[in-house]
One Martini backbone bead per residue (centre of mass of N, CA, C, O) as a GRO file, in nm:
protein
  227
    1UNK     BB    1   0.642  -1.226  -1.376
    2UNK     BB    2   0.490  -1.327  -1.600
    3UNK     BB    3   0.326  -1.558  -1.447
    4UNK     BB    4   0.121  -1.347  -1.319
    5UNK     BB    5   0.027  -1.222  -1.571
    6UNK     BB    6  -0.299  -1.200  -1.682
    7UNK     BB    7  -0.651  -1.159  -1.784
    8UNK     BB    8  -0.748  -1.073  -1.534
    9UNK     BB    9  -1.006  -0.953  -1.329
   10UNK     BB   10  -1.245  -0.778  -1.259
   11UNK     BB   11  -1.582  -0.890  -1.142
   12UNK     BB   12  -1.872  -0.881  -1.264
   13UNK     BB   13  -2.205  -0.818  -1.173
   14UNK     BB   14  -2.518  -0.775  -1.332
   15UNK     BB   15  -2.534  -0.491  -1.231
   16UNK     BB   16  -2.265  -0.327  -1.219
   17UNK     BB   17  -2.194  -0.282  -0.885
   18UNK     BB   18  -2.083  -0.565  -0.750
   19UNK     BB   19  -1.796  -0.580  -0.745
   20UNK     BB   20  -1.504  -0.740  -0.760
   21UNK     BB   21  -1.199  -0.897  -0.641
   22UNK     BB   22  -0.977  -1.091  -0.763
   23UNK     BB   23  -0.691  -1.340  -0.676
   24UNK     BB   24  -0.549  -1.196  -0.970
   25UNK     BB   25  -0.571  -0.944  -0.939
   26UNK     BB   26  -0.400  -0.907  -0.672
   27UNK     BB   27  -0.151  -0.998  -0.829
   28UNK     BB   28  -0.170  -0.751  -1.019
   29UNK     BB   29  -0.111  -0.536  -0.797
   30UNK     BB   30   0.156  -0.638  -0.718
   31UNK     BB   31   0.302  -0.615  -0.979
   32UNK     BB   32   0.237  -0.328  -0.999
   33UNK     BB   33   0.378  -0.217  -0.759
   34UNK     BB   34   0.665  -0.330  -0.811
   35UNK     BB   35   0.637  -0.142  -1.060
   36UNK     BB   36   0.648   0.135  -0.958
   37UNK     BB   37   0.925   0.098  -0.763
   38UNK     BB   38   1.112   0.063  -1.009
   39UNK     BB   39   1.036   0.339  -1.132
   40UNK     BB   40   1.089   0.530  -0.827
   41UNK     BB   41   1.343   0.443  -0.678
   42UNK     BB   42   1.500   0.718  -0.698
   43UNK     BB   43   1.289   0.911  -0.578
   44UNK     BB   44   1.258   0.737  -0.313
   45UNK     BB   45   1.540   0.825  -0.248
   46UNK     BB   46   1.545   1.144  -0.289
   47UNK     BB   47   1.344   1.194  -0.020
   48UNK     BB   48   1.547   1.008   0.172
   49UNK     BB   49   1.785   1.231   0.182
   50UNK     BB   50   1.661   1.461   0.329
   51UNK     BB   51   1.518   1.286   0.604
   52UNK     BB   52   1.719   1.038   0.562
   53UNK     BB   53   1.890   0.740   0.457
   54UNK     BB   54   1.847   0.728   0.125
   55UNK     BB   55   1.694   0.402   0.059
   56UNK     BB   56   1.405   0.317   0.033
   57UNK     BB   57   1.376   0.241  -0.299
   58UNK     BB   58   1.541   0.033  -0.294
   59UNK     BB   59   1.466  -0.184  -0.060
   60UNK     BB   60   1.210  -0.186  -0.156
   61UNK     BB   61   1.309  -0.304  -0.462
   62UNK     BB   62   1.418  -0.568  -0.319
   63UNK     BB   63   1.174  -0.671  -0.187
   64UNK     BB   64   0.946  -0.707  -0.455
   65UNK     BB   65   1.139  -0.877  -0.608
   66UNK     BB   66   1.099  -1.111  -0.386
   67UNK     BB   67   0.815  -1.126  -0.371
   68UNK     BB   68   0.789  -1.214  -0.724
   69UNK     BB   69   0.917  -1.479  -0.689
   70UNK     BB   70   0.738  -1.602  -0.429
   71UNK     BB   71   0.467  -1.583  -0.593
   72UNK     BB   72   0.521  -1.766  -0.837
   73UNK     BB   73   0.557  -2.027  -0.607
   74UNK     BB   74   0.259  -2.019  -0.496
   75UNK     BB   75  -0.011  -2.207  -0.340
   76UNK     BB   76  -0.181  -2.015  -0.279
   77UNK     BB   77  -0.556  -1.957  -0.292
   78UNK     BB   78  -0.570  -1.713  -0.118
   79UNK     BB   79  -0.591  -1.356  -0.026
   80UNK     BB   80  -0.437  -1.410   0.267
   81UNK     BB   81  -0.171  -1.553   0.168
   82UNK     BB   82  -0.044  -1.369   0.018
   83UNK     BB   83  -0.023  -1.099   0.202
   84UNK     BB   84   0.152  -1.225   0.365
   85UNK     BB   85   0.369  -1.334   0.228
   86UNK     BB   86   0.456  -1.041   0.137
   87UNK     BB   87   0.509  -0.959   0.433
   88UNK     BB   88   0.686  -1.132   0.470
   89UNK     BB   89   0.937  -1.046   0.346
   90UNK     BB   90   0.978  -0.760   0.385
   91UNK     BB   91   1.075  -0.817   0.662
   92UNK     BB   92   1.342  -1.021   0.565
   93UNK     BB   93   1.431  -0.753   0.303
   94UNK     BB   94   1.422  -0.513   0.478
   95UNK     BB   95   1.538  -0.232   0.599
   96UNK     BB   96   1.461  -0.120   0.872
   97UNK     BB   97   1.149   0.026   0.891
   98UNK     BB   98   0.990  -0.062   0.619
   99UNK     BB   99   0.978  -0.372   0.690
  100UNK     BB  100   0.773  -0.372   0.936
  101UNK     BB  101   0.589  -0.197   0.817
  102UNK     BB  102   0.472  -0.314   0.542
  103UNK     BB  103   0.442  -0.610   0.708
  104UNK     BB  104   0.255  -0.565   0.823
  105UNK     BB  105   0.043  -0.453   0.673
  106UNK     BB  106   0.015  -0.680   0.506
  107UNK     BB  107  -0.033  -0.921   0.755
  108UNK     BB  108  -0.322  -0.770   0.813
  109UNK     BB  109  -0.450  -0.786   0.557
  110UNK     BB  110  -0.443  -1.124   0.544
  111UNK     BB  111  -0.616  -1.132   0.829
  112UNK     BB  112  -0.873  -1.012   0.682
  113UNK     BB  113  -0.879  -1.170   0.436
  114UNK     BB  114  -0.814  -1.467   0.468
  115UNK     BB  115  -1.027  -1.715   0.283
  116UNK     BB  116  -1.061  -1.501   0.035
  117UNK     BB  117  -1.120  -1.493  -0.341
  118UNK     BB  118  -1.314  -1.218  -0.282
  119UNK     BB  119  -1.361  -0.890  -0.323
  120UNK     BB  120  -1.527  -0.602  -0.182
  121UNK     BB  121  -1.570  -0.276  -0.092
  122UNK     BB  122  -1.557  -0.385   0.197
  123UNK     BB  123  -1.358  -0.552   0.232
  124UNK     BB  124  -1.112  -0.368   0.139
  125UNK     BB  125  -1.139  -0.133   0.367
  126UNK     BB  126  -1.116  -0.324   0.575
  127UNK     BB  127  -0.823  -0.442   0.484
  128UNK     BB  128  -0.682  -0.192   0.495
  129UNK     BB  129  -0.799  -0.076   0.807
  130UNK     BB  130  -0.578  -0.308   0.939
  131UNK     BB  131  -0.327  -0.221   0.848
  132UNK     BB  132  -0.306   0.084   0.932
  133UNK     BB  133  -0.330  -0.042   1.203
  134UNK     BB  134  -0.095  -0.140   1.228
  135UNK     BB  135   0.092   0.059   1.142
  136UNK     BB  136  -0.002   0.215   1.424
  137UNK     BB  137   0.127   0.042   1.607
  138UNK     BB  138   0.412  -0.005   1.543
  139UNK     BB  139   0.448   0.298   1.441
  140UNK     BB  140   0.345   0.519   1.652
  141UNK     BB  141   0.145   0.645   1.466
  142UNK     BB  142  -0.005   0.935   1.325
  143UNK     BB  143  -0.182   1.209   1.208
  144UNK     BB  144   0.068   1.432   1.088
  145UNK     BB  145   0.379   1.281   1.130
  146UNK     BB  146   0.518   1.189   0.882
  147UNK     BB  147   0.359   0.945   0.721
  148UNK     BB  148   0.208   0.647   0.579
  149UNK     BB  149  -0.046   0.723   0.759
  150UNK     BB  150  -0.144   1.012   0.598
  151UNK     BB  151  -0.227   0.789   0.332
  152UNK     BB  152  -0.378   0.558   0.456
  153UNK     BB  153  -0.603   0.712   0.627
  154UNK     BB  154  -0.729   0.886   0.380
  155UNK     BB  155  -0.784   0.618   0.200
  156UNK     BB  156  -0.986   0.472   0.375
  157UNK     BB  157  -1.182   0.715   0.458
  158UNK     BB  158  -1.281   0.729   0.180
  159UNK     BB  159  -1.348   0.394   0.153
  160UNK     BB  160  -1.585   0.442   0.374
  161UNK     BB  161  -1.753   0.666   0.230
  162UNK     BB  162  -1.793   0.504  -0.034
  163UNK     BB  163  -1.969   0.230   0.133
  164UNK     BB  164  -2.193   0.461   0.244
  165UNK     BB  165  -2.277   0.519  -0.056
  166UNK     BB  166  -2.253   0.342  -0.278
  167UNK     BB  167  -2.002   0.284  -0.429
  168UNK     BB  168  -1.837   0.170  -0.681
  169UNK     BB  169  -1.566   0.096  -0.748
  170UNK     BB  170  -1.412   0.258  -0.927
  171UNK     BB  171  -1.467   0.490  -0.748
  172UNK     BB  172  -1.353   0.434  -0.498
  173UNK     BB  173  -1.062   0.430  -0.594
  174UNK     BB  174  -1.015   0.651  -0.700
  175UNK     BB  175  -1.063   0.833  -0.409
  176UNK     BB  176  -0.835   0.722  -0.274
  177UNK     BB  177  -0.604   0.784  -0.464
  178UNK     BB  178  -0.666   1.107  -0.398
  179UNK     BB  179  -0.640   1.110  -0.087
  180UNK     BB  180  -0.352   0.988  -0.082
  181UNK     BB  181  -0.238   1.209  -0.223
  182UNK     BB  182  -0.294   1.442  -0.016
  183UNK     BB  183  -0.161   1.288   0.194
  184UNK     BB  184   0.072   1.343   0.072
  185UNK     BB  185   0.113   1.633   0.023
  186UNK     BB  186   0.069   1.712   0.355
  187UNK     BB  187   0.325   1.689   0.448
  188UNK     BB  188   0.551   1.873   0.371
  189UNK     BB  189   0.452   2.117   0.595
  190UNK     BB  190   0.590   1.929   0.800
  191UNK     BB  191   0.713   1.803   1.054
  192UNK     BB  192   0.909   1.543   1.182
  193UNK     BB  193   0.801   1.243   1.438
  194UNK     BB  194   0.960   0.994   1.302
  195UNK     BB  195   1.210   0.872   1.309
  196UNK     BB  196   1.460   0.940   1.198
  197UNK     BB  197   1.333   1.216   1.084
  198UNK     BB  198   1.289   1.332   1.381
  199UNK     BB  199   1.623   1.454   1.407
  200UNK     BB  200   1.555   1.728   1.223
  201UNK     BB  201   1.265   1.820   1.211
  202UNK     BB  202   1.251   2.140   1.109
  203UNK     BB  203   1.439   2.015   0.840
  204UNK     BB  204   1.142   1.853   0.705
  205UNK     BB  205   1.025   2.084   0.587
  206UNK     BB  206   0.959   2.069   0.251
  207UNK     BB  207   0.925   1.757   0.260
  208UNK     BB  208   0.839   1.486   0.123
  209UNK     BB  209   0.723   1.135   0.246
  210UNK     BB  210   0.821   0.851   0.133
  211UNK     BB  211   0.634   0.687   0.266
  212UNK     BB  212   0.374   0.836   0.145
  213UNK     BB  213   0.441   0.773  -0.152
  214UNK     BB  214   0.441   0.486  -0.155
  215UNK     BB  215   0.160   0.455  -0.038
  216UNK     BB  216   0.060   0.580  -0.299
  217UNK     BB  217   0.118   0.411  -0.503
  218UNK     BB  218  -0.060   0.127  -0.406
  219UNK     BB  219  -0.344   0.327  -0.464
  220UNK     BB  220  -0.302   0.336  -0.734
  221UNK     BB  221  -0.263   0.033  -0.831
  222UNK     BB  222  -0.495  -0.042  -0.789
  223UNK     BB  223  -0.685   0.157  -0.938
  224UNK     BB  224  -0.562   0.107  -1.208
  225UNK     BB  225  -0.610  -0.211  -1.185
  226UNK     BB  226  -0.945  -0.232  -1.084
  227UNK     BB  227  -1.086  -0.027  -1.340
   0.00000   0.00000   0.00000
C-alpha cells in the first residue's frame, strides 16, 4: 500500500478555477477508499446482518485489499486502465450482489474514463454517471429501491448540477458527498425491494442500507481525497 501513496494530488491550472485530478490522485482515492472500507468494515458488516447475508464489509474488504495489491503491480499508465482494473478485481474476488454491483461500477467508470491522465469536474460527473447508469442496469434497480443507486444517484446529480453551475472542484466534490449522505440516509425508512434484503420487505424499514453506506464512503474518500 505504501507504494501507492505518494505527495501528488490534484493539480491547479493558473486560474485556481479549472482543477482537475491526476491519475496519482485516482490512485490516492483509491487507496483512502481501500482504507476506509477496513475501518468500517464492521460497522458495514452488522448494518448488513439486519436485512441481508451480514458479509458486506468482510468481503467488501477482502476485495479492496486484492485491489491494493494489484494496483501496486499495475502498469496501466491511464486512468480508465486502473478503474477497470479495479473493476475485475472486485468481480473475481467479493462474493455475492457486491461483486458484480461494485465490479460494474468501476468497470464503467474505467469505460467513460478511457486513456485519460487527468479529470476535469465535468470528466469526474460523466465518470461517475456512467457507473451509475452501469449499476442500474446490472441490478435493475431504481432511486427508492433502498440500494447503492440511492447514493449514487444522488451524487451524480449533484455532481451534475455542480457542472452546470460552473462550481470548482473542491466544492463540487463537497456537495456530491453531502448529497450522497443524504441519499444514505434516505434509506432508513424505505422498505428494502432488491436482492436478499427484498425477503424482508417491511422489517427492513428502520434499517439503512449497507450498500448505500459503502458507497457513501467512496464519494466522502473523493471529497476527502482531492479537496
Amino acid at each position: 500500500m505504501e507504494g501507492l501513496l505518494r505527495p501528488a494530488s490534484p493539480v491547479a491550472h493558473p486560474s485556481g478555477r479549472d482543477l482537475f485530478v491526476s491519475r496519482q490522485a485516482v490512485l490516492d482515492w483509491l487507496v483512502a477508499y481501500a482504507t476506509l472500507i477496513e475501518q468500517n468494515k464492521d460497522v458495514l458488516t452488522e448494518l448488513d446482518a439486519a436485512i441481508g447475508d451480514a458479509d458486506h464489509g468482510y468481503t467488501l474488504n477482502r476485495g479492496w485489499q486484492a485491489v491494493l495489491s494489484r494496483l501496486g503491480a499495475s502498469e496501466h499508465k491511464d486512468i480508465g486502465g486502473l478503474l477497470k482494473l479495479a473493476g475485475m478485481t472486485l468481480v473475481s474476488t467479493v462474493g455475492g450482489a457486491s461483486g458484480p454491483l461494485y465490479g460494474t461500477l468501476f468497470i464503467c467508470m474505467g469505460t467513460s474514463a478511457g486513456c485519460k491522465l487527468e479529470l476535469t469536474l465535468a470528466d469526474w460527473a460523466a465518470v461517475l454517471e456512467a457507473g451509475t447508469n452501469g449499476v442500474v442496469a446490472r441490478g435493475r434497480a431504481s432511486l427508492g429501491d433502498k440500494t447503492m443507486v440511492d447514493t449514487l444517484a444522488a451524487a451524480t446529480q449533484a455532481l451534475n448540477a455542480s457542472t452546470a453551475a460552473g462550481a470548482p472542484l473542491p466544492a463540487a466534490l463537497r456537495h456530491s458527498a453531502e448529497a450522497a449522505r443524504q441519499g444514505m440516509l434516505n434509506t432508513i425508512p424505505l422498505p428494502a425491494r432488491r436482492a436478499r434484503a427484498s425477503y424482508l420487505s417491511q422489517r427492513g424499514i428502520g434499517h439503512q442500507d449497507p450498500g448505500a453506506t459503502s458507497s457513501y464512503l467512496l464519494l466522502k474518500a473523493a471529497a476527502d481525497t482531492w479537496a
